[in-house]
C-alpha positions in Angstrom: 0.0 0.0 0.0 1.5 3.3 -0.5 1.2 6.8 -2.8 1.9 4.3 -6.2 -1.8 2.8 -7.4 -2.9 1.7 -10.5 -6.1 1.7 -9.7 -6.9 4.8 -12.5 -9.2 6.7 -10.7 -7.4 6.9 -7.4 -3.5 7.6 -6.0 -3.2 5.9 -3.3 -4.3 3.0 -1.4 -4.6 2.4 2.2 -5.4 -1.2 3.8 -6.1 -1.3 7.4 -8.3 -4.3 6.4 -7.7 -7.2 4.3 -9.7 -10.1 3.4 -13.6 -10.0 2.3 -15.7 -13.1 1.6 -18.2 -13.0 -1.2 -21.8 -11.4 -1.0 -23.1 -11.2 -4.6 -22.2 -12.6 -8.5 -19.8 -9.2 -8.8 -17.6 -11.4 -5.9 -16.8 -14.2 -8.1 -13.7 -13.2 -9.7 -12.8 -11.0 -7.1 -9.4 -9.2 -7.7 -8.2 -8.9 -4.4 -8.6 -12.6 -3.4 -6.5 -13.8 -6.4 -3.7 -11.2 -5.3 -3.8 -11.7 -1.9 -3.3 -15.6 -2.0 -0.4 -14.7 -4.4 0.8 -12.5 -1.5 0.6 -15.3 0.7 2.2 -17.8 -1.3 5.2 -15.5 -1.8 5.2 -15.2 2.5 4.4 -11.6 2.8 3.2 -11.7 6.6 0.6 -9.0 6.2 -0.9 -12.1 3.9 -0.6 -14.5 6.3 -4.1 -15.2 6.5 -4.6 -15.1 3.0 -8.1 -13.6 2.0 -9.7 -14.0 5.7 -10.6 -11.2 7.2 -7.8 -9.4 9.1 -7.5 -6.1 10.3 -4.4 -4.0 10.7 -3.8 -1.6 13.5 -0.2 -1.0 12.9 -1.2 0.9 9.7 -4.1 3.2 10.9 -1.5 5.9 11.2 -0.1 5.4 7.8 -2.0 8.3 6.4 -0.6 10.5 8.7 3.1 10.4 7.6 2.3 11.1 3.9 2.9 14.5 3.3 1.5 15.0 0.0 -2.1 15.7 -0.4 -3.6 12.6 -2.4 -6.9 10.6 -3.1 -6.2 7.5 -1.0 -8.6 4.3 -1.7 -9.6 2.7 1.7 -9.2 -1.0 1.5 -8.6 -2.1 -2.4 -7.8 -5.5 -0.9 -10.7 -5.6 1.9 -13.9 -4.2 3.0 -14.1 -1.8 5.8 -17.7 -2.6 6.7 -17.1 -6.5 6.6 -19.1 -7.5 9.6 -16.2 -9.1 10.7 -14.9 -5.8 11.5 -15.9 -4.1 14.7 -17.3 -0.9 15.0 -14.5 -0.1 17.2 -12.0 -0.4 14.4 -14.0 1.4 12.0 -14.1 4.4 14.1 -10.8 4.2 14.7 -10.3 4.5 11.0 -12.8 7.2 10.5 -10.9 9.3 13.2 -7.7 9.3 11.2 -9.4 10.0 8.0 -10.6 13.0 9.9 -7.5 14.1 11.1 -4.9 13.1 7.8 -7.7 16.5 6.3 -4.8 17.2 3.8 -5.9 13.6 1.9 -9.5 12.8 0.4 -10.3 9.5 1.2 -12.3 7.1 -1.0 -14.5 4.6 1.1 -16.0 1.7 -1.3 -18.0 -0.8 0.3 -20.5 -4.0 -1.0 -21.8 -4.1 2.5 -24.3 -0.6 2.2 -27.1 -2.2 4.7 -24.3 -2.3 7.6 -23.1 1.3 6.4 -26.4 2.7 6.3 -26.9 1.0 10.1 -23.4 2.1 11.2 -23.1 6.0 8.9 -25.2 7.7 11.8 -22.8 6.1 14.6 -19.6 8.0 12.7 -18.2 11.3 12.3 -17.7 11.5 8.4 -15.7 14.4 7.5 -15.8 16.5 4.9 -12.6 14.8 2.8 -14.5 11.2 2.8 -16.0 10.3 0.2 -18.7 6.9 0.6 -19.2 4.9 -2.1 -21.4 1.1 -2.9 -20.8 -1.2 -5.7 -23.1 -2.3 -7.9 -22.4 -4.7 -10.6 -26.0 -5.7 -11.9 -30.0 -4.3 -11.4 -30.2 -6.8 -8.5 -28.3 -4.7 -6.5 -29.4 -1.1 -7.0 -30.8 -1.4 -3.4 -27.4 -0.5 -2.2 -27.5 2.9 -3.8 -30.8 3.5 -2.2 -29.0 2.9 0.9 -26.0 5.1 0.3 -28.4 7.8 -0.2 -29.4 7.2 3.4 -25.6 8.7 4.3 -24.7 12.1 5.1 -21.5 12.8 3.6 -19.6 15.3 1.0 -19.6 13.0 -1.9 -22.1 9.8 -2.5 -20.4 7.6 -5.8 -21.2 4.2 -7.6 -18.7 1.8 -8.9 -20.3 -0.1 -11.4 -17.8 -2.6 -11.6 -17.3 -5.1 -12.6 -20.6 -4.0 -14.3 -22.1 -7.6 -15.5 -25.8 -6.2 -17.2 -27.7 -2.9 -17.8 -28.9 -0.7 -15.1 -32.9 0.3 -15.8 -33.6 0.3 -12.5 -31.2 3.0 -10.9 -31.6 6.2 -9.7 -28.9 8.8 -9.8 -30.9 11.0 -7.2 -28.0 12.3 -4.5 -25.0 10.5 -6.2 -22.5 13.3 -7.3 -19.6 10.3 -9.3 -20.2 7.7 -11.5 -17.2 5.1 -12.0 -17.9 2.3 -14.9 -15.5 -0.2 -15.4 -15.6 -4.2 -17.1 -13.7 -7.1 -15.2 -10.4 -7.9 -15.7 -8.3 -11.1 -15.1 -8.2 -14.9 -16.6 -12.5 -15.0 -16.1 -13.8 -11.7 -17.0 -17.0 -11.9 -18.0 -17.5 -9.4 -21.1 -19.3 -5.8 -20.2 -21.3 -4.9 -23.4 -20.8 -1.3 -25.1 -24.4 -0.8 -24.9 -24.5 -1.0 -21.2 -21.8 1.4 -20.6 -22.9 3.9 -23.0 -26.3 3.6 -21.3 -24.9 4.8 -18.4 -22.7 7.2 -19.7 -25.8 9.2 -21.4 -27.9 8.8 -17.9 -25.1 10.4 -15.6 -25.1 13.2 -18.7 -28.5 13.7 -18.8 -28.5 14.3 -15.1 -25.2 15.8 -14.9 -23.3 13.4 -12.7 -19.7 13.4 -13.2 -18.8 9.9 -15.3 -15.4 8.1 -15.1 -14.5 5.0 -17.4 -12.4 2.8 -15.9 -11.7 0.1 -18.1 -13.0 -2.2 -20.7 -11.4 -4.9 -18.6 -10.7 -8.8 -20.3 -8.3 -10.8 -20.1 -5.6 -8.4 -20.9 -7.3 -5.4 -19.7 -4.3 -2.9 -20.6 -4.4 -3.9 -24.1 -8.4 -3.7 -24.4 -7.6 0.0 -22.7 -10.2 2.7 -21.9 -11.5 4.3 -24.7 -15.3 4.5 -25.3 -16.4 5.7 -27.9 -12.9 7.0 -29.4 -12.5 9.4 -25.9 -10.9 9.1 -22.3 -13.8 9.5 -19.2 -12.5 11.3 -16.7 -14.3 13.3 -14.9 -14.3 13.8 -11.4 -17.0 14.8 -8.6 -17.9 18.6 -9.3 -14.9 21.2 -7.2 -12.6 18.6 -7.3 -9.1 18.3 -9.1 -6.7 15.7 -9.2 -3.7 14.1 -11.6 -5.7 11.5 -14.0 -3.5 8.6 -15.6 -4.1 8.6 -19.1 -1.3 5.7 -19.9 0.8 3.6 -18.2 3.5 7.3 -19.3 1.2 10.2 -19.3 -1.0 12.1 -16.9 -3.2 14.8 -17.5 -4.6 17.9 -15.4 -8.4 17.4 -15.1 -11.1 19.5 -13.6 -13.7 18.3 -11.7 
């Protein structure tokens, strides 16, 4: 973890939980699980549980000692409202977002009925931003939920997004992030679908991001749609964007 991730449409990445276990069909390939027993097999001790749940308190500082203002993901390789997680610890976390203010913090989650139940327990600051997955129109619930918490910035990953989205609403979400899945499995994301939601977040002027077409080789496949780069970022908000692997851009929100 540290101020070097890939991930396009963050900078960082901060772990104080790793480990998940599977909740719905966007689980299946799951990313993090296939890195994580790699981890392990290579005998990184931070791994040594492979992909159980395991939370970290030697790094809930780690925020604090970098100095340069950056979006920092919050568990890329976990889930901070696993129930396996106390309350406790997720405080904890919460209070160090809070006080590392120079960062903004990304909070994705799969688990929005245990946010929505723990959100009014927290203090969210102002640099957190809360965010649910949603990978099919099974699980638009969890946007209904996120809607249910106070914070600066609501946003959706739809990823990996495995249909089309009739059913959701865009009502009190301010960032859109649409992205295929990647890795040895992927199951394809149509064009259709993410041009669907492309022209909804337009028509409603919510900020849309393309992540990735995803595939097998998800760098070669890229993340052009529709001949263009999708960048754009929740409204007052700038940042670096990686364009390629090479070249960043300056992009307003």
């Amino acid at each position: 973890m540290g101020l070097s991730s890939k991930i396009e449409w963050t900078e960082a990445t901060w772990n104080p939980v790793t480990g998940c276990t599977k909740v719905s069909p966007g689980c299946t390939h799951c990313y993090a699980e296939r890195l994580a027993h790699r981890l392990q097999g290579s005998g990184m001790q931070r791994y040594a549980n492979g992909f159980k749940v395991t939370v970290h308190p030697d790094v809930l500082a780690l925020p604090l000692l970098w100095k340069r203002p950056s979006l920092v993901f919050v568990d890329s390789m976990g889930d901070l409202f696993h129930d396996d997680v106390p309350f406790d610890f997720i405080a904890r976390a919460f209070r160090v977002m809070e006080e590392a203010g120079h960062h903004t913090f990304q909070v994705l989650t799969k688990r929005a009925q245990r946010l929505a139940e723990l959100a009014p327990r927290l203090s969210i600051p102002q640099n957190v931003w809360i965010g649910v997955s949603v990978e099919s129109d099974d699980y638009v619930v969890r946007a209904d939920l996120l809607r249910m918490v106070r914070c600066k910035v609501r946003f959706l990953s739809l990823e990996p997004l495995l249909g089309p989205l009739p059913s959701l609403s865009l009502e009190g979400i301010d960032w859109v992030v649409v992205g295929g899945e990647s890795g040895p499995q992927a199951r394809p994301m149509k064009a259709e679908w993410a041009r669907q939601m492309r022209q909804k977040c337009q028509g409603e002027a919510v900020p849309f991001f393309f992540k990735q077409w995803g595939g097998r080789n998800r760098r070669a496949a890229g993340r052009l749609l529709d001949d263009r780069l999708w960048d754009e970022m929740p409204q007052g908000f700038e940042r670096r964007i990686k364009t390629t692997p090479s070249t960043v851009a300056l992009v307003p929100g």
